[in-house]
N, C-alpha and C positions, 0 to 999 in steps of 0.2 A: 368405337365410333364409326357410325356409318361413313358412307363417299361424300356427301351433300357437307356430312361436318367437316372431313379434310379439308374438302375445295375451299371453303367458306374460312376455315384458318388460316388456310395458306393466301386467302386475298388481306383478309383484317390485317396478315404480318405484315405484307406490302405496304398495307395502308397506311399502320401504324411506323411502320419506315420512313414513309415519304410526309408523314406529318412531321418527323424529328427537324426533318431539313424543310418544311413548307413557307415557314418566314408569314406565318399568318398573320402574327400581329402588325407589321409595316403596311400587309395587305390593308388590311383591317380599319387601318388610320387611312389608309389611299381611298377608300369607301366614304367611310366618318365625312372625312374634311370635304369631299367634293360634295356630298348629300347638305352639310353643313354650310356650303357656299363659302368654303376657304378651301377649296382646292392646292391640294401639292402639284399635280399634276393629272391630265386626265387618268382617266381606269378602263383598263379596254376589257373587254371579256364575249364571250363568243357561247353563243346557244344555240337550241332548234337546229338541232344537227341531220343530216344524212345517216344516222348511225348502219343505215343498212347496205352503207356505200365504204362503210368505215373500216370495214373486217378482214383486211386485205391478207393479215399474218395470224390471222385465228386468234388475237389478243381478248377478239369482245364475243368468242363462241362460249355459248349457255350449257354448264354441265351438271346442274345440280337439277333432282329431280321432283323434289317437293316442289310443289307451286309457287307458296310465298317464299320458298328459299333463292327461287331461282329467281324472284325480284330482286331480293337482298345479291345477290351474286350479281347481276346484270347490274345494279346501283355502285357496286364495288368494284367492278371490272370496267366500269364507262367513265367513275371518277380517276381511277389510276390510269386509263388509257390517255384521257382531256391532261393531269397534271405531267404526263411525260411529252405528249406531240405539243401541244398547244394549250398550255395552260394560262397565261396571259396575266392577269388578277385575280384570277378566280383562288375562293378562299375554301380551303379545303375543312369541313367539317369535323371537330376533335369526336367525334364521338358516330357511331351507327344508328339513322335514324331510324326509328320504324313509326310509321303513320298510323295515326288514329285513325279506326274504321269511322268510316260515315256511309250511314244511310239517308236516302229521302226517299219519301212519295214522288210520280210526278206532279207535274203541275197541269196535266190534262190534255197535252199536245206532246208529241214526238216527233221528228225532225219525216217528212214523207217527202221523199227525193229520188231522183235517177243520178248515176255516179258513170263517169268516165273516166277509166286509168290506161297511163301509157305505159307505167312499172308498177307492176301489181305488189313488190316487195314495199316502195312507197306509199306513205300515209297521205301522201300530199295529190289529193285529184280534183276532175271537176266535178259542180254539182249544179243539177238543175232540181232546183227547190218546187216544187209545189204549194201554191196558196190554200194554208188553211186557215186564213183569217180575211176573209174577201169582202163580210158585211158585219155591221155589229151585232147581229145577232152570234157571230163566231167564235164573241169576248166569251160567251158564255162558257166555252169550252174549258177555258183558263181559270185555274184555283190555286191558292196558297199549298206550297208542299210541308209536309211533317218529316223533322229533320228528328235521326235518334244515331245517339253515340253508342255503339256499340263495344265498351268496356271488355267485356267480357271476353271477344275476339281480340281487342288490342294487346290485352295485358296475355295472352296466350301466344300469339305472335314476338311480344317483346320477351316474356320466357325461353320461345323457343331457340330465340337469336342469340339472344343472353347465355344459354347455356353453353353454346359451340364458342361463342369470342368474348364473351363479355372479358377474360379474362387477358386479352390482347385489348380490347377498344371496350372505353362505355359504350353503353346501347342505349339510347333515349327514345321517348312516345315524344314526338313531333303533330303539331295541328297545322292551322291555318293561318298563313305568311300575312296577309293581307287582304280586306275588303275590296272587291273587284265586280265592278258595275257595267256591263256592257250590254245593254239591252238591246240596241238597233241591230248587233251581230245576231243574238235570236229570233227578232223580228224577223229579219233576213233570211234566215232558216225556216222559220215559219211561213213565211208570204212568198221567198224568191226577189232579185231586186229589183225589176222591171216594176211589179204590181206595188210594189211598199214605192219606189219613188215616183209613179205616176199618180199614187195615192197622196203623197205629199204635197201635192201641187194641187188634187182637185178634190182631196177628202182633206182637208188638215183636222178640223175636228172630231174626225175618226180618228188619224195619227195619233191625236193626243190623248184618248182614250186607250189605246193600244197598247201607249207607250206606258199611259199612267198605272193601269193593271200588269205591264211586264215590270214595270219598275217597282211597283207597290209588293209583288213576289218575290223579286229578286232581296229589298229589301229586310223582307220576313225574316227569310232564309237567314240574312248574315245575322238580324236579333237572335235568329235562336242559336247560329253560332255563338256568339256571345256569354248567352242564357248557359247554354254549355260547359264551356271554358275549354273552344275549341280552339282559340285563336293562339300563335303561337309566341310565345316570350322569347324566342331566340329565332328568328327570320331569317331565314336564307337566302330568300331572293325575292327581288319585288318586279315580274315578269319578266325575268332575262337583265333586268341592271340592280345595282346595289341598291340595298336595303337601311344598311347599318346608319345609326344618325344619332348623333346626341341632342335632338331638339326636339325628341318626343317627351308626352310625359312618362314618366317612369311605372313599368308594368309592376305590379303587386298582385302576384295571383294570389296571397296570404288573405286576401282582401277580397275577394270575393274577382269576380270576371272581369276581364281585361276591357277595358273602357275605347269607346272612339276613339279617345284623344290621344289613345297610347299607339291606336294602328295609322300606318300608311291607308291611305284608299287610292284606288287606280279605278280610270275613265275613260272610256274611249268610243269614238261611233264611227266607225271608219267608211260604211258605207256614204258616210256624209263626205268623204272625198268628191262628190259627184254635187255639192246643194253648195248653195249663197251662203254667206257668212253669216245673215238675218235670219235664216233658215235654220241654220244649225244652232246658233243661240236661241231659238225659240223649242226646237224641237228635243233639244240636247241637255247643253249647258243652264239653262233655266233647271231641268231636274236633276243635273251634278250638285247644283248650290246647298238643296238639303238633304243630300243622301251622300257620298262620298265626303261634302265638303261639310261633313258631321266630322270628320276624323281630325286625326292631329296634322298629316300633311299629307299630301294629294297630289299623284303622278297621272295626268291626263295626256291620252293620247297613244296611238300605234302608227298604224301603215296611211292614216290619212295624212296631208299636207297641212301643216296649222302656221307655217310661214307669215301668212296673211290675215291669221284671227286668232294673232295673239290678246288683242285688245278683249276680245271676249272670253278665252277661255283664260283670262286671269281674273274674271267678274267669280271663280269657284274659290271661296274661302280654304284658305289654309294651302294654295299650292305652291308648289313646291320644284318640280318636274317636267319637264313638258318633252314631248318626242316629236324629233325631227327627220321625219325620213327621206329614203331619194330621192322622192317627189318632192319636195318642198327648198325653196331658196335658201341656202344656208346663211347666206349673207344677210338678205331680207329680215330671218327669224335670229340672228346671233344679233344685230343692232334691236332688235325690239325687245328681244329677252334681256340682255345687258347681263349685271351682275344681281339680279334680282329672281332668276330663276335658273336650277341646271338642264342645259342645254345637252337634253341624251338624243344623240347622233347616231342613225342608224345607217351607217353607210353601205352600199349597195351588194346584197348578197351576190349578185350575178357576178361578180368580180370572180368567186371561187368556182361557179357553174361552167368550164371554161376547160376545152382540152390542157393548156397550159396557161396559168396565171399570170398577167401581164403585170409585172412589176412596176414599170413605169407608170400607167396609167393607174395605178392602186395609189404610188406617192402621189399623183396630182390631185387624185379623188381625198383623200384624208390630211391631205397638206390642205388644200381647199376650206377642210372644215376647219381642223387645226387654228389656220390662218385667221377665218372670220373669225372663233372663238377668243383668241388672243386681244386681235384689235378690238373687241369688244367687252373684252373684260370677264367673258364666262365661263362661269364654271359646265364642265362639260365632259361627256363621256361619250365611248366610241364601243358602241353595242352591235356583234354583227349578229344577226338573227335570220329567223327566214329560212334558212338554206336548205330548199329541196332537194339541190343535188350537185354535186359538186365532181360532177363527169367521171367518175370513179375514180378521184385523184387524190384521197387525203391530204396528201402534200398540199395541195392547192389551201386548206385550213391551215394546215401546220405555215406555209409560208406567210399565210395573212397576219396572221397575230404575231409571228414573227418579226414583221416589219413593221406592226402599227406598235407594239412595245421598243421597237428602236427608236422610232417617232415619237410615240409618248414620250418618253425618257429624254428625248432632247426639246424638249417642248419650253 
């Protein structure tokens, strides 16, 4: 056996270790119930990490020299790293995924931008977008992609992983988690936001054409996922919060491809942080209603403020979810959510960005949500995401989750 296969056993044993003691199933119900709107108690879990700020003791150094091995090694070595510092709720997968290849076409535009980094080892820069959607003559540009599964690559990849651990860990062909519709982010990309929101104001029947062609693509795309049977029967994550729910229909893949009504859909326009509530129900949530709000339940929402337009983004059939982030009133939106939808709390990554993590003000920030969440009856979770950088302090993670699972737990 070559080196790529030791390394690669010797992480599956770990893993296989740390699943004996993982307590998934308790997890598991901690998911279920709060997705379910019968909460035990919230679920905290922690994503969109620093990883490259993370590597302090060589725990997450890459040594396998295959290509796709050194994915599977970096997947192996990032989950055992999260389930010993800060593992929080997060539910450790019984099995080694390997992902189905997908290709597409484009769709006739590429993102044409200038890029500004202050740490070039970080993913996280600025961008100044260039408009290439400035007149309607520019729709033109935009077509439908052709999506193809490439079998033949997956099942070669799941042999190859298969062969080194399968006998430590199953190894599974994994798809696609969830139905996920964010147009105005590529818009965004495409125009820059200056031009797309001064466009909003003095082009709107442009907007809507813009938006009708990006969303008419996007939705292609997830039919021929479908058409596929790409979509996946055992979900892992539905963008950084729990997935798991008993209130879907039940997947029959015996039956031909997994149906709407079985997947989660996730929405979000966050650029619309900056637009009227009338605005964003016209521009937005009017095309949520038949395209995400096709699905069986519906998580709307990221880094915009929806505190104050709860009333609208519950006009999307089937939701379920709604994100509240640091911008946003937690009180405001915990009394208008009620017990009618879960309340995912993102409280403020800047807390861990921070020569040393202020404790105090972490319990007043999450006691805060806690709090409203209580008096008001909802079910809710305590998602930290975001995190560009976390001053080269892992600690600074490892304490957060630390404290918000002492919190939870007394909740």
């Amino acid at each position: 056996m070559n080196q790529d296969g030791k390394i690669l056993r010797g992480l599956a044993a770990r893993y296989s270790l740390a699943l004996q003691g993982a307590g998934n199933a308790e997890k598991e119900r901690l998911h279920r119930a709060g997705n379910d709107l019968h909460m035990v108690r919230p679920v905290v879990l922690v994503d969109e990490l620093p990883w490259h700020e993370l590597n302090q003791t060589g725990e997450l150094t890459l040594c396998c020299e295959d290509p796709y091995l050194r994915e599977v090694e970096c997947w192996l070595r990032r989950e055992l790293f999260q389930f010993k510092h800060f593992r929080a709720d997060r539910i450790l997968r019984p099995f080694v995924p390997v992902g189905k290849v997908v290709r597409a076409t484009g769709i006739g535009l590429t993102v044409d931008e200038r890029q500004l980094a202050t740490d070039r080892a970080n993913h996280i820069v600025s961008h100044e977008y260039h408009d290439q959607l400035a007149t309607p003559e520019d729709l033109e540009k935009l077509h439908k992609a052709t999506v193809v599964y490439d079998e033949a690559e997956t099942a070669r990849r799941w042999q190859l992983v298969g062969d080194l651990v399968g006998d430590i860990l199953p190894v599974k062909k994994v798809g696609i988690d969830h139905i996920s519709l964010n147009p105005w982010d590529d818009i965004a990309r495409f125009r820059g936001v200056t031009p797309l929101l001064i466009s909003l104001a003095e082009e709107p029947e442009f907007c809507h054409q813009i938006m009708r062609r990006v969303t008419d693509i996007a939705m292609d795309i997830a039919e021929q996922y479908r058409q596929l049977g790409l979509f996946e029967n055992m979900p892992a994550s539905l963008h950084c919060t729990p997935v798991l729910t008993d209130d879907l229909a039940p997947m029959r893949p015996d039956e031909g491809p997994v149906g709407y009504e079985s997947l989660w859909g996730r929405g979000t326009a966050q650029i619309f942080a900056s637009v009227s509530k009338s605005m964003h129900e016209e521009f937005d949530i009017e095309y949520m209603k038949d395209t995400i709000g096709r699905c069986g339940l519906v998580y709307y929402g990221c880094c915009e403020p929806l505190d104050k337009k709860i009333d609208i983004v519950e006009k999307i059939p089937h939701l379920r979810k709604i994100s509240i982030t640091p911008w946003a009133d937690v009180d405001i939106a915990a009394e208008a959510i009620g017990r009618r939808y879960v309340l995912s709390a993102k409280p403020n990554p800047a807390a861990v960005g921070v020569s040393r993590l202020d404790e105090e003000a972490l319990r007043r920030e999450l006691g805060h949500i806690l709090s409203a969440c209580k008096r008001n009856g909802c079910a809710c979770e305590l998602i930290l995401k975001d995190i560009s950088t976390c001053c080269g302090r892992p600690e600074n993670i490892f304490e957060w989750a630390r404290i918000a699972m002492e919190m939870v737990n007394a909740y």
